[in-house]
C-alpha positions, 0 to 999 in steps of 0.5 A: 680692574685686576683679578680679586683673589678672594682666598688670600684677602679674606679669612676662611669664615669670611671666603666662605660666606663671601663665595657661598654658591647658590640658594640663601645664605645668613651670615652671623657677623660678630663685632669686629668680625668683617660683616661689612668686608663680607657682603662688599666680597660676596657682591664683587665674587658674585659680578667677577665669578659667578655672572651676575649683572651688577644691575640685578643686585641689590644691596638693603643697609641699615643707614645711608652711612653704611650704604655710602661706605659699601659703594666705596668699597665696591669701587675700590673692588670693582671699579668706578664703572660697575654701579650696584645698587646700595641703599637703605630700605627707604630710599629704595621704597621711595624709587620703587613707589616714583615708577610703580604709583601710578599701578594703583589709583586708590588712597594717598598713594594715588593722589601722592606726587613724588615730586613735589616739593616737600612730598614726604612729611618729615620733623616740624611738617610732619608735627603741625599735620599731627597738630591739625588731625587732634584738632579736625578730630575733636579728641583730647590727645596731645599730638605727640602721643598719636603721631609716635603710637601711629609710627609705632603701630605703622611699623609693627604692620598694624593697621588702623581699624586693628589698633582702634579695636585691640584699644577698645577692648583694653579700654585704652581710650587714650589709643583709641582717640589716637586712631580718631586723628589717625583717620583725620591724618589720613584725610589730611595727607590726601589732600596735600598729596603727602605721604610720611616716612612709614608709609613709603614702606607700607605702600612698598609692601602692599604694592609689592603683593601685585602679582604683575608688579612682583614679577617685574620686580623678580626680574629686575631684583635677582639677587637680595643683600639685606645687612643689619637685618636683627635691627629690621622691623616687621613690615621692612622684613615684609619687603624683602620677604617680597623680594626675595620670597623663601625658601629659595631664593637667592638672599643674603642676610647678615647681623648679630643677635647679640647686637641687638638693641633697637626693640624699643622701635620695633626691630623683630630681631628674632625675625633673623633667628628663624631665617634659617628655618624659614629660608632653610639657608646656609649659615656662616659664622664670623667669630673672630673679631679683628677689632679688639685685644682678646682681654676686652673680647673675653669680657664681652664674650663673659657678659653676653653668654648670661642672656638666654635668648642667642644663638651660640657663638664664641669670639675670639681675638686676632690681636694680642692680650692686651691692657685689661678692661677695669672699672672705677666706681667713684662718690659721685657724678662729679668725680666720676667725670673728673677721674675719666677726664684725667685718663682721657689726658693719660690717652691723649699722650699716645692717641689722637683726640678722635680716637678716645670716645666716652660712651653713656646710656643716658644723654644727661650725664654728657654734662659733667664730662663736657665741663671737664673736658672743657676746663681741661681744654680737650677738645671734644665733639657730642656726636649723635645730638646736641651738646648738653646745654644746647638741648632743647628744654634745658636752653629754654629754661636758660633763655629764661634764667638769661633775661633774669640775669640780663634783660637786654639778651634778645636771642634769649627771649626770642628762644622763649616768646613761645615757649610754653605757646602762647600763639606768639610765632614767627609773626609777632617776633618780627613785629618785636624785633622791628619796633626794637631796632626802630626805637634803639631799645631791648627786645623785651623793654619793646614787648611793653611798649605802647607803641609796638603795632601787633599783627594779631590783636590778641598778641598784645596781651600775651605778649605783656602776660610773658613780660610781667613774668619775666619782671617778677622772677627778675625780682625773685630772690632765690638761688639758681636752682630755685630760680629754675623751679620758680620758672617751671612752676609759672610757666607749666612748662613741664605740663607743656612739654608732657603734651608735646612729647611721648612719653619715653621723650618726656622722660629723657627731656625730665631728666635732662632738666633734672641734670640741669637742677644738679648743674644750678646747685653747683652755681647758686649765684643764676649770673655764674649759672649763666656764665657757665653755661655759655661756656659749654658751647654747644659744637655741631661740627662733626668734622672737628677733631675732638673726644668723642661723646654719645650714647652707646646707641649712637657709637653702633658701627663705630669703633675707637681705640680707647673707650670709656663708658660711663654711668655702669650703674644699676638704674641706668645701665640696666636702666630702671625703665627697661622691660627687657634686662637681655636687651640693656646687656647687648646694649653693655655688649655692643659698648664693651666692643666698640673699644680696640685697645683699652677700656675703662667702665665708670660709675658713681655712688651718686647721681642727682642726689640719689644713690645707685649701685654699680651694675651688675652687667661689670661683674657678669663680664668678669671685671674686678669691681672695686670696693665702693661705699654705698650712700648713706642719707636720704632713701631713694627715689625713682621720682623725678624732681621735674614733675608735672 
């Protein structure tokens, strides 16, 4: 490879940081401001000018994305040759752990084997463990609850014995039963040989304070990059306090404080505001955003100088002026959707499909823009989780609309033999499905059938508990909406859903179903209901063009010429059940700068029969709000119409 010369490929901010010369250095990376240029500069002047062995580099990112891309990068720098070391903390930790284990003979990590088959407990093994722990442990505590209150407490570096007794003092007995499966969790984990993806970093940390195992690592590990680091937790900071410990070690952090957004999973951001004391580094500062018109920056810019808690920095723009940001407040969700669908199409005549996005604070307002954009025939991708309808407790309040409408649709029931649980697994619907295709009947006319052989003897019985149910909602004469309530009202599923959920999950799956009550109203006949519905085909395939579609933490790292972000309305951006209004305003930041051309900002007077206000944070970026009609009506009401 030829000589990189770095004064010329890079600006002088930028050159700064990347040929920093010794000691630590924290690098404050606006939007758009080249962070990522940055680290793969300083890591290729580091190899090529100041000797460093590309072994002894290693580079910490926040997802396996951006770790991907910085290894592209630095091939196209350095060459195919030079191999640098790039990956997220957990998948470092995990390598650390496979060749240091055997240092410490004690606990999980002792009995743990890296290669066995399934040795990390991750989603449904990870849940049935959880299941098996509140069991062993005799405490009445759903499942859910205790497995998040663990991760929460794992990655705040909380040990068990600290939570159970700060619990106790508080009289928060339902934590303190958590602990008590915590401590069968643990016992189970030693006998199947398994650790979770909190452990690998706890175990990391705590083998990493063996002098004899440090000083290997000291010598391996010379040099430290860590990107992201405002969204870093407090034991991930443990480590790489391990690894490159202050004051003088050679570290390179890069973030924004102003980005933000991850304090509701335990990102210590301020950790990134006290490195310079800490360490007593050098900072540099990217102000200039090489993304976006000066006019969207200027909005972000006016926005985020509200917030109390920065550190000061000031974009400003390498491009031109630009289209101004401007906001619609529209009468309801419905329009809202309508009007940013017709600018999607006004977009669509000068930009690809991919490079429009609509941003949303909550995923339940996906729904209206997926139906227009569907009826527009745009096409369109929900990018960051499933596609509204097929979310997981809005598909099985549809299974069951389906069977009331077409009893002969056995993926329907299939979805719904469990669901709420009835102990009727995988076992008993291929005991249904066999016996269906025997007797060339429907699935759910085999439940019935007296000659369906059971594997369990119990499951008969359940079984014809869910088909006499199945037959009286078939007889019920109602509209959809009604239909639906019917449906939760007989089966309890919300009281289900609230044991198999923590309670910011519950709340989201809560106002899904609620979206999903507004979507019945405007299709009372349940067989049109279930028409459209299907219509809105859930799309996985992220590598198909289309509109994009997710949350605005879900588009952190991305970018697109043109961006709608919708629902800028007081309640849900800020959102109702925020603790934190600085946090929900970097949220509002991060999504003003993800756009590079033009930006639109919606809200509605109307959501799901109740009214809002449009959000403060579009005057507090200096956008021109225009006049708007407040709902006149019924008050009110924070109340989900899904309650337990």
């Amino acid at each position: 490879m030829g000589k990189i010369d770095f004064a010329a490929q890079l600006s002088a901010a930028q050159f700064r940081a990347a040929t920093h010369a010794k000691g630590p250095l924290r690098v404050v990376g606006g939007p758009g401001g080249g962070k990522t240029r940055v680290l793969t500069y300083r890591i290729a002047w580091m190899v090529r000018e100041a000797g460093i062995e590309p072994e002894n580099i290693l580079a910490l990112t926040f997802t396996n994305k951006a770790a991907t891309e910085m290894k592209e990068r630095l091939a196209a720098l350095l060459g195919d040759d030079v191999k640098i070391a790039a990956s997220t903390i957990h998948s470092w930790a995990y390598r650390f752990l496979c060749i240091y284990r055997g240092k410490n003979a004690d606990g999980i990590l002792g009995t743990w084997n890296p290669n066995a088959k399934s040795s990390i407990l991750a989603d449904a093994r990870q849940y049935f463990a959880w299941q098996q722990s509140v069991q062993a442990a005799k405490v009445d505590v759903a499942p859910a609850f205790a497995m998040h209150t663990v991760s929460r407490a794992k990655n705040n570096g909380v040990s068990r014995a600290a939570l159970r007794s700060n619990a106790a003092e508080a009289s928060d007995h339902k934590v303190v039963r958590a602990c008590d499966a915590w401590h069968e969790y643990e016992k189970w984990q030693e006998r199947m040989k398994v650790i979770d993806f909190d452990d690998l970093l706890i175990l990391a940390n705590e083998l990493l304070a063996r002098p004899d195992i440090i000083k290997k690592v000291h010598d391996y590990h010379k040099v430290v990059l860590l990107d992201e680091s405002q969204d870093t937790n407090l034991v991930q900071w443990g480590i790489v306090r391990k690894l490159a410990p202050p004051p003088k070690s050679e570290l390179t952090v890069v973030g924004d404080y102003d980005q933000s957004i991850y304090g509701w999973r335990g990102a210590a951001a301020e950790s990134f505001l006290e490195f310079v004391q800490d360490y007593r580094a050098e900072t540099v500062k990217l102000e200039t955003n090489y993304r976006s018109t000066s006019a969207i920056v200027d909005a972000a810019n006016t926005l985020i100088e509200r917030n109390g808690s920065r550190e000061e920095k000031v974009l400003e723009a390498a491009g031109k002026p630009g289209t101004v940001p401007f906001v619609r407040v529209e009468p309801d969700a419905g329009v809202e959707a309508s009007r940013g669908v017709e600018q999607v199409r006004r977009w669509l005549a000068d930009y690809e499909a991919g490079e429009v996005a609509i941003l949303v604070r909550a995923w339940w307002l996906t729904r209206s823009f997926e139906e227009r954009l569907l009826k527009g025939r745009i096409p369109y991708r929900v990018v960051g989780g499933p596609a509204f309808f097929g979310r997981r407790e809005v598909a099985d309040l549809l299974a069951y609309v389906t069977l009331v409408v077409d009893p002969t649709r056995d993926a329907a029931l299939q979805r719904i033999l469990n669901v709420p649980n009835r102990f009727l697994g995988a076992a008993a619907w291929r005991a249904v499905e066999r016996h269906a295709l025997k007797r060339e009947m429907p699935a759910l006319a085999a439940l019935s059938d007296p000659g369906l052989r059971w594997p369990k003897k119990y499951m008969r019985d359940r079984s014809m508990d869910l088909y006499v149910l199945l037959q009286r909602l078939r007889r019920f004469d109602g509209e959809t909406r009604e239909l639906i309530e019917e449906i939760l009202a007989k089966t309890r599923y919300m009281a289900w859903l609230k044991e198999e959920c923590e309670p910011e999950e519950l709340r989201q799956r809560k106002d899904n179903i609620d979206e999903m009550l507004t979507a019945a109203e405007e299709h009372p006949d349940p067989a049109d209901f279930v028409f459209y519905a299907e219509q809105l085909t859930p799309k996985k395939d992220d590598s198909e063009e289309g509109v994009v579609l997710t949350s605005i933490h879900g588009a952190k790292g991305l970018e697109f010429p043109c961006v709608i972000v919708a629902g800028c309305a007081e309640g849900i951006l800020p959102h109702e059940r925020c603790e934190d209004v600085e946090e929900e305003r970097r949220l509002a930041y991060v999504a003003i700068t993800r756009a590079e051309r033009e930006l639109m900002m919606t809200a509605a007077t109307l959501y799901r029969n109740r009214g809002y206000t449009p959000s403060r944070f579009l005057e507090e970026a200096g956008l021109e709000v225009p006049e708007w009609e407040p709902v006149t009506g019924p008050p009110e009401t924070t109340e989900s119409v899904a309650t337990v």
